[in-house]
C-alpha positions in Angstrom: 156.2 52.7 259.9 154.0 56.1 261.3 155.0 56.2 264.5 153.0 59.2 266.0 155.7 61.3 267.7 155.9 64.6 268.4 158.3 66.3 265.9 161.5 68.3 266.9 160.2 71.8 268.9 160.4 74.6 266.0 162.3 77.4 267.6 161.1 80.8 267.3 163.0 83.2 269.4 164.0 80.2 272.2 160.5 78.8 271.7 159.9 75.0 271.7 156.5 74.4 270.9 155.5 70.5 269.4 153.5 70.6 266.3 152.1 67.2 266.0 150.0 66.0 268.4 146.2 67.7 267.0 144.4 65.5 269.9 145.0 68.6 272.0 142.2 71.1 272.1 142.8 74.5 269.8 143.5 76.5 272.9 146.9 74.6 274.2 148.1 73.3 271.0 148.4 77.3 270.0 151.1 79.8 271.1 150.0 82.7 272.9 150.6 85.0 270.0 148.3 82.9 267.5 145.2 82.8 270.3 145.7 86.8 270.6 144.9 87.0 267.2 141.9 84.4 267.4 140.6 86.9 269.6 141.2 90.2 267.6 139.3 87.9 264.4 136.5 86.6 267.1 136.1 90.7 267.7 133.5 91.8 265.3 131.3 88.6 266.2 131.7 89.3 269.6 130.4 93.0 269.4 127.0 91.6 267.0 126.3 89.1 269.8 126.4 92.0 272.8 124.3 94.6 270.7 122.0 91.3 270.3 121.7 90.5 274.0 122.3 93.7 275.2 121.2 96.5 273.0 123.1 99.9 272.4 124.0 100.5 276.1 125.5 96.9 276.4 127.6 97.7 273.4 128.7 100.9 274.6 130.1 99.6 277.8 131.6 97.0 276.1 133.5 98.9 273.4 134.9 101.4 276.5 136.1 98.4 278.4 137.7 96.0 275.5 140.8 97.7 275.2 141.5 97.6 278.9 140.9 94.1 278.8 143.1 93.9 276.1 145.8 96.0 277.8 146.2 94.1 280.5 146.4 90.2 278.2 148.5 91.2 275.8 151.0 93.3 278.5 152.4 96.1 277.0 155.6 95.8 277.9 158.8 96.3 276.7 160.0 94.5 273.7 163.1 92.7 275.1 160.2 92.2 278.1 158.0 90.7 275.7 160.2 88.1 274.3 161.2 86.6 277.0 157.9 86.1 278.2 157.0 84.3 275.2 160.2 82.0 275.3 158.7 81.3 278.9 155.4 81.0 277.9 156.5 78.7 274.6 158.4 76.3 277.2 155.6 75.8 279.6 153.4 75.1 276.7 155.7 72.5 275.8 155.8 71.2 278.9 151.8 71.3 279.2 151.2 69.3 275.9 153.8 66.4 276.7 151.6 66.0 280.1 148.7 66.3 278.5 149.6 63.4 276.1 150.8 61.2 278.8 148.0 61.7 281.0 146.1 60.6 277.5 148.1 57.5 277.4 147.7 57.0 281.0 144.0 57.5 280.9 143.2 55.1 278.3 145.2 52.2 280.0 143.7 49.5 281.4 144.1 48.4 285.2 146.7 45.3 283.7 148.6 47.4 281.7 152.0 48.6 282.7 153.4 52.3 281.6 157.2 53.0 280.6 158.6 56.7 280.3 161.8 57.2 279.3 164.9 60.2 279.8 168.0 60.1 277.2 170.3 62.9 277.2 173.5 63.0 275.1 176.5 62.8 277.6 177.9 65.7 278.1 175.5 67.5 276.4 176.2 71.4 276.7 179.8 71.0 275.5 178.5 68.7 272.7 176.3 71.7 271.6 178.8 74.2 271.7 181.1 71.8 269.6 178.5 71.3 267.0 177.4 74.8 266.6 173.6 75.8 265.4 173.6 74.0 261.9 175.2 70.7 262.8 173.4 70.6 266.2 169.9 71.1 264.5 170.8 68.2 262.2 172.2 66.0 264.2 169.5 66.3 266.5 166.6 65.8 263.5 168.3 62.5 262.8 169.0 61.0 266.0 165.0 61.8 266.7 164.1 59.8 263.8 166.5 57.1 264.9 164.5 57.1 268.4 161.3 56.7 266.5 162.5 54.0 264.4 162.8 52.2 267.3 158.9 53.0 268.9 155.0 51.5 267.6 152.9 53.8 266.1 151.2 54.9 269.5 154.8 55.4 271.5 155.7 59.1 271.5 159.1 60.8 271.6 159.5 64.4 272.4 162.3 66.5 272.1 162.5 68.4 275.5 165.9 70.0 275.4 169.5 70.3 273.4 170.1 66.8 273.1 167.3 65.4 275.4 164.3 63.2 274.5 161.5 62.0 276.7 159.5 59.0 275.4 156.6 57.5 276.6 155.5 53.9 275.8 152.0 53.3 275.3 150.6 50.6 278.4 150.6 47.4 277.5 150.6 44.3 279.4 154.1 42.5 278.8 155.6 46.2 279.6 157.8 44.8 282.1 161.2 45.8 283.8 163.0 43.2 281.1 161.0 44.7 279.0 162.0 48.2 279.6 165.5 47.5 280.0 165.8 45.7 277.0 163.7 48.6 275.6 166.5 51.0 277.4 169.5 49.0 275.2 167.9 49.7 272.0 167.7 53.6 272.7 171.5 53.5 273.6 172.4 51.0 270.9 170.8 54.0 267.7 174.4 55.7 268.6 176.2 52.7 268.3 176.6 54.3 264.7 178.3 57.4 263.9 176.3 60.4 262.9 177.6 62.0 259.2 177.6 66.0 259.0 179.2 67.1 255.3 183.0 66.2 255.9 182.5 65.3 259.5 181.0 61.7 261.8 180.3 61.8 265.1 180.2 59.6 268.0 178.1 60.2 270.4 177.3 58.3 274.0 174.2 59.0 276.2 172.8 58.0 279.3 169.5 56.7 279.7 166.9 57.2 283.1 163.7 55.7 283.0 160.1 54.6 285.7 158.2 51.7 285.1 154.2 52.3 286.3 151.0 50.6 286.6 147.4 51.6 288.2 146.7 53.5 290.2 149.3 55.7 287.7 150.8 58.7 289.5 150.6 61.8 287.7 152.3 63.0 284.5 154.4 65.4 286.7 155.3 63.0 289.0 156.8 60.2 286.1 158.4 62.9 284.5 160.4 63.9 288.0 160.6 60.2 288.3 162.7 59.7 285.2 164.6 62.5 285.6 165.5 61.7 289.1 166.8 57.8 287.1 168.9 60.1 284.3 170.5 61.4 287.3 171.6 58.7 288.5 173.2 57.1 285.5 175.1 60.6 284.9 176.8 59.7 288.4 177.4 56.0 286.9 179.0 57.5 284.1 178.4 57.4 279.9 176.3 54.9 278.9 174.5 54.2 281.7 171.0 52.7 281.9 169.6 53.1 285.5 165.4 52.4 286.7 164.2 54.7 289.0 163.9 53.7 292.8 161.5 54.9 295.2 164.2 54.2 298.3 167.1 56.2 296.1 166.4 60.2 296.7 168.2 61.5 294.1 167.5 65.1 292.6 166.4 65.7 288.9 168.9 67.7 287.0 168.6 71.5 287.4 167.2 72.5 284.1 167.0 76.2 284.9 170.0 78.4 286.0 171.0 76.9 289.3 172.6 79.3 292.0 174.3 78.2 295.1 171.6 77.7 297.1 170.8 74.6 295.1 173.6 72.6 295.8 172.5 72.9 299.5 175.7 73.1 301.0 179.3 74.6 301.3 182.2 74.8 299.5 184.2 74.8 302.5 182.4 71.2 303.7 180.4 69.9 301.0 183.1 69.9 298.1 185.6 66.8 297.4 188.4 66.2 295.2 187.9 62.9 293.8 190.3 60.7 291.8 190.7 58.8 288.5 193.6 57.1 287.6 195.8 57.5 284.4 197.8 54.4 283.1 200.8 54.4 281.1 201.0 51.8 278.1 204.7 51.6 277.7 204.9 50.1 281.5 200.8 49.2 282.8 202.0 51.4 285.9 199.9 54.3 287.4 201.1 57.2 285.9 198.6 59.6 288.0 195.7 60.5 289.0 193.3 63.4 287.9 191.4 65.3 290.3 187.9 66.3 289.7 185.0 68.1 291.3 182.1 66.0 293.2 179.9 67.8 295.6 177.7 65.9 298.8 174.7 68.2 299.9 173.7 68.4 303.5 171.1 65.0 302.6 173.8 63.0 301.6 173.1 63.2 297.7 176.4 63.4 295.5 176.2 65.8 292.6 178.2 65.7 289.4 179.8 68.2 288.0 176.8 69.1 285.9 175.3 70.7 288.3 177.8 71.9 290.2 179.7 73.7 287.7 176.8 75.9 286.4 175.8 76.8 290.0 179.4 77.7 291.3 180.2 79.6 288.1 176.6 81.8 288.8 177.7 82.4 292.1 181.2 83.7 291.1 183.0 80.8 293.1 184.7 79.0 290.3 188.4 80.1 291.7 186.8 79.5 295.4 186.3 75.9 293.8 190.0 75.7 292.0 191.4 76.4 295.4 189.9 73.7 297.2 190.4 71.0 294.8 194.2 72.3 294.3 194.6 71.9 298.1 193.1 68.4 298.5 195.1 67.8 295.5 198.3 68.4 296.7 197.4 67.0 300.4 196.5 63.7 298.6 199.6 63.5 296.6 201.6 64.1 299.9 199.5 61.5 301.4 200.2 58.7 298.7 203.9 59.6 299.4 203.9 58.9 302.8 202.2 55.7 302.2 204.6 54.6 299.7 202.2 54.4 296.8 204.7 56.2 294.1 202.3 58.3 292.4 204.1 60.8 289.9 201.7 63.5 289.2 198.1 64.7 290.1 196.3 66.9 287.4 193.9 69.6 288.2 191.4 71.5 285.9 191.9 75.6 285.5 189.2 77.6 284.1 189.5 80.6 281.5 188.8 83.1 284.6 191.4 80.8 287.0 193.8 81.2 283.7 193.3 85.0 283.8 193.9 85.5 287.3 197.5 87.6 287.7 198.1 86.3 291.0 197.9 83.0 290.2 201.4 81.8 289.6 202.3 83.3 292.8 199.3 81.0 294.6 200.9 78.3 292.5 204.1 78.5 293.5 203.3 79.5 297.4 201.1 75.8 297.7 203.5 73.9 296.4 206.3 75.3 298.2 204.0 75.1 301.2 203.3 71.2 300.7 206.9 70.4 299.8 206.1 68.9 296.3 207.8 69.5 293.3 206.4 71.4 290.2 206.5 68.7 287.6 204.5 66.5 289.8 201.2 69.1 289.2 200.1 68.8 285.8 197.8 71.9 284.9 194.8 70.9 282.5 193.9 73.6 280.3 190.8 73.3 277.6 191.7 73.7 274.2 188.8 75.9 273.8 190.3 78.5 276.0 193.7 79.0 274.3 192.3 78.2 271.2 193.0 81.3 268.7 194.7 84.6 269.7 194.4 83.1 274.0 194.6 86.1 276.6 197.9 88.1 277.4 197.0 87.0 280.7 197.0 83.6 280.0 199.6 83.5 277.7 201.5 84.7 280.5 200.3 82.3 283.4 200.8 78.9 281.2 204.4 80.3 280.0 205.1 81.0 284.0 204.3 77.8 285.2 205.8 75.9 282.6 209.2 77.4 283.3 208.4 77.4 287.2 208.5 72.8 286.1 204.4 72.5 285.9 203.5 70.1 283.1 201.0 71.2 280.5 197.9 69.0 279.7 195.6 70.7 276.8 192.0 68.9 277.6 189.8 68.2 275.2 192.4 68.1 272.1 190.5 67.8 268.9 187.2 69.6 269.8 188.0 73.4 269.4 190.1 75.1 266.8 193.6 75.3 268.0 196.1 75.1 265.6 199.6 73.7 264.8 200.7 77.6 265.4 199.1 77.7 269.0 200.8 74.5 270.1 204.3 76.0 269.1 203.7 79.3 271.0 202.4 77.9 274.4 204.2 75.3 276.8 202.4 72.5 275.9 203.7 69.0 277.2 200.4 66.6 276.5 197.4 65.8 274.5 194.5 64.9 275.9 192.8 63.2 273.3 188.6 63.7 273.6 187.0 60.5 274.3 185.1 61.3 271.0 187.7 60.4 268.9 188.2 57.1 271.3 185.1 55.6 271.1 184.9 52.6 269.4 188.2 53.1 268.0 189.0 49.0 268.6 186.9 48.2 265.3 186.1 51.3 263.3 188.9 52.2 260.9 188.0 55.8 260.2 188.4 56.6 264.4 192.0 54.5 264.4 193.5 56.7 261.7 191.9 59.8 263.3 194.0 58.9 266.4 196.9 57.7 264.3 197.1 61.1 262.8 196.9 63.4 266.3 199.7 61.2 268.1 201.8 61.1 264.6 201.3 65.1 264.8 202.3 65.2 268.2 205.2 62.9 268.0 206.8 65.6 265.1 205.6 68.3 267.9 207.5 66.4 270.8 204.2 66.2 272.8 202.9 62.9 274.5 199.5 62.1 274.2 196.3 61.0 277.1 193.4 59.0 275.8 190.3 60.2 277.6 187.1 58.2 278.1 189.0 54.5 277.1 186.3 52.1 278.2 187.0 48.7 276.8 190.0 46.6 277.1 189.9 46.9 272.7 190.0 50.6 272.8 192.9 50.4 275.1 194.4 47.6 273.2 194.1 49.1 269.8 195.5 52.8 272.0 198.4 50.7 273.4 199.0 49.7 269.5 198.9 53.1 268.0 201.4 54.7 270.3 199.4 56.4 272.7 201.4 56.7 275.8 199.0 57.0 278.7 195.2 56.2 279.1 192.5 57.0 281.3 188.5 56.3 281.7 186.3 54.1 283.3 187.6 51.0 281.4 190.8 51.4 284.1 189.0 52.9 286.9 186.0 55.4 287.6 186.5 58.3 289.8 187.2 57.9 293.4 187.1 59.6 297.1 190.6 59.7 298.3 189.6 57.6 301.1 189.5 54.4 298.4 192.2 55.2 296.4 194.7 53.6 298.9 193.4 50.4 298.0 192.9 50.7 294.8 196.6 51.4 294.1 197.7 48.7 296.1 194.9 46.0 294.3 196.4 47.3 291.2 200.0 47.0 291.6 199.9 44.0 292.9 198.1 42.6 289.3 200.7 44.6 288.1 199.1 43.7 284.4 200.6 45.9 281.9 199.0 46.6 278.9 199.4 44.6 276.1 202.5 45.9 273.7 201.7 45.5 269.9 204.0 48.2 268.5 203.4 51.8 267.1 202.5 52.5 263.8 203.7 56.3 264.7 207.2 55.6 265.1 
């Protein structure tokens, strides 16, 4: 099957410029620096023609004034000046030929034809990327756009429009309709039911999927595109693998592509930042072990942001410890909370940055808040990334995790299994749990090669005298087949997604009252 789609962007100094659709005319399908030099060629005609109209005076005036004219096109600016306005330049062209070819599409429909146009971005994304590295990133991103074709008609068009992001556009038809399109939606999400192969390595990879349904009169490129951004957004906030439509009467923002700053979130961190809650189960009793704390932001309109976006902007802004402190406070005030109420909640983990980590006054902040809220120090469980103690880690760190551990803090290591810490690095810092990466957990209740990745990190940390936490569990199997293995506690959106303290009352309550514990099948680690 063709299926005429625009081909991965090639990148030439951050450029992304499409290759493949020659319905464009000459003068956008080109980059800047290739119509420069159609004009330099075009030169020597050009000077024939006003001698021919104009005669020698023509052509003096002409000669004295080109290279001003020049001057001021081709800028001459610094270098460093020079590439980045191309990379700008390459990634509006970009932008400018995907409209153009849906404008096309739209064009050509007729008035009972409907039009689909489609976001997917690989969840989590940016931390994907910086897993994968350039060579495996350019590969795995060069087969999962030939997957997406495989599942569009010759006409349908996919686009690569960012690390891991596709837009596709459906060609009008008229049995396009929301079934349609959703059933449409499950086939994109179902080309990663299978794992992606890199040398040694497979991958397993979720996405989310946003997408706006249109008929005539069709709105304009622009607008669809900001429609099915605005739908992306909200499955993000529904968590991986969501599918959501876009809705007119649902205001959501698009994801901020470019560097956001503070003023984007529209708020304060003082008023507009929450501490929100997801529970963590233990297998050996179906009890709630904890609860982790994470970041959630509500700008002055009422719109919730994930982390996403608020992470970048906070971090631009130099407010990342600003952000720690909050969420450490309504942490601990929670915790207190759930105490009072009789809810017997052991611990409450919150997240620590490399800069929070490299703070010298933060074991003294540490130990002031939770001497100030009357909690005990193994009750905070500090969550560090692997990828930030991975390798020769900071003096400075080094020296905060060690502190803490010995003031009773309990140790989580976040994202085991996606950086490069080794056996050595677990050995010289105070680590007490695993957090195993949902990657490894995915589909891990039928695929053999994922169980005896799992079997193997909890075997290593049962020799290591470290417990283990399954992130991302999403199915009753993958907890099951967890359970089974010997992982000890479990969280994701299978149990329970994220939520304001304000529900979590309730939810604790509702659960212990199932009191279902999880089903016991033995450990193959023991």
């Amino acid at each position: 099957m063709t299926v005429s789609y625009f081909a991965r962007p090639l990148l030439t100094l951050g450029r992304h410029m499409p290759v493949s659709d020659l319905t464009l005319p000459v003068s956008k399908r080109l980059p800047n620096t290739l119509r420069r030099s159609f004009y330099f060629a075009a030169l020597p005609t050009i000077c024939l023609l006003v001698y021919w109209a104009l005669g020698e005076t023509g052509l003096i005036i002409f000669a004295l004034t080109t290279p001003i004219f020049f001057a001021f096109y081709c800028g001459f600016k610094p270098h460093a000046q020079q590439a980045e306005t191309g990379q700008a330049d390459g990634l509006t062209a970009a932008q400018e030929q995907l409209e153009t070819c849906i404008n096309d599409m739209l064009f050509s429909a007729r008035s009972d034809e409907q039009f689909a146009l489609f976001c997917i971005e690989i969840d989590d994304a940016k931390d994907v990327a910086r897993r994968l590295g350039s060579a495996q990133l350019h590969e795995i991103q060069n087969r999962l756009q030939l997957r997406y074709a495989n599942c569009l008609r010759s006409k349908d068009v996919v686009f690569q429009s960012g690390p891991l992001h596709w837009t596709i556009a459906i060609t009008p038809g008229k049995n396009l309709t929301l079934e349609v399109a959703i059933k449409q939606a499950d086939r994109f999400q179902a080309v990663l039911d299978d794992p992606l192969f890199f040398e040694d390595d497979r991958f397993y990879l979720t996405s989310c999927t946003g997408f706006t349904l249109a008929q005539k009169p069709f709105k304009s490129a622009h607008t669809l595109l900001t429609q099915s951004h605005s739908a992306l957004a909200e499955a993000f906030l529904n968590g991986p693998d969501s599918v959501r439509a876009f809705d007119s009467t649902t205001r959501r923002k698009p994801p901020q592509k470019a560097s956001p700053n503070l003023a984007d979130l529209n708020g304060d961190i003082d008023t507009n930042l929450f501490a929100w809650f997801q529970p963590q189960i233990s297998t050996d009793t179906g009890h709630i072990s904890g609860f982790e704390a994470l970041a959630r932001w509500r700008d002055n309109a009422g719109n919730w942001l994930s982390p996403a976006t608020i992470l970048p902007a906070l971090e631009n802004a130099g407010q990342m410890e600003r952000l720690t402190n909050s969420i450490l406070t309504q942490s601990l005030t929670s915790l207190k909370k759930w105490d009072e109420r009789g809810l017997n909640i052991d611990t409450v983990g919150v997240n620590f940055s490399e800069s929070d980590l490299a703070n010298p006054r933060l074991f003294e902040k540490i130990a002031w808040d939770l001497d100030r809220f009357g909690i005990e120090a193994n009750r905070l469980c500090i969550e560090v990334l692997e990828s930030v103690i991975a390798g020769e880690a900071d003096d400075m760190i080094v020296r905060n995790v060690t502190r803490l551990s010995e003031l009773g803090c309990k140790i989580d290591l976040d994202d085991f299994g996606t950086g490069h810490s080794s056996i050595s690095t677990l050995r010289r810092l105070p680590v007490h749990r695993l957090k195993i990466d949902r990657s490894f957990v995915a589909k891990a209740d039928f695929d053999a090669e994922q169980q005896k990745m799992v079997a193997t990190i909890l075997m290593m940390a049962e020799r290591l005298d470290l417990t283990c936490l399954a992130e991302g569990v999403e199915t009753l199997g993958e907890q099951s087949i967890l359970a089974q293995l010997g992982c000890r506690y479990v969280q994701g959106f299978g149990i329970a997604k994220p939520m304001p303290f304000e529900q979590t009352e309730d939810w604790i309550v509702n659960f212990q009252s199932k009191h279902v514990s999880t089903p016991q099948i033995g450990s193959k680690t023991s």
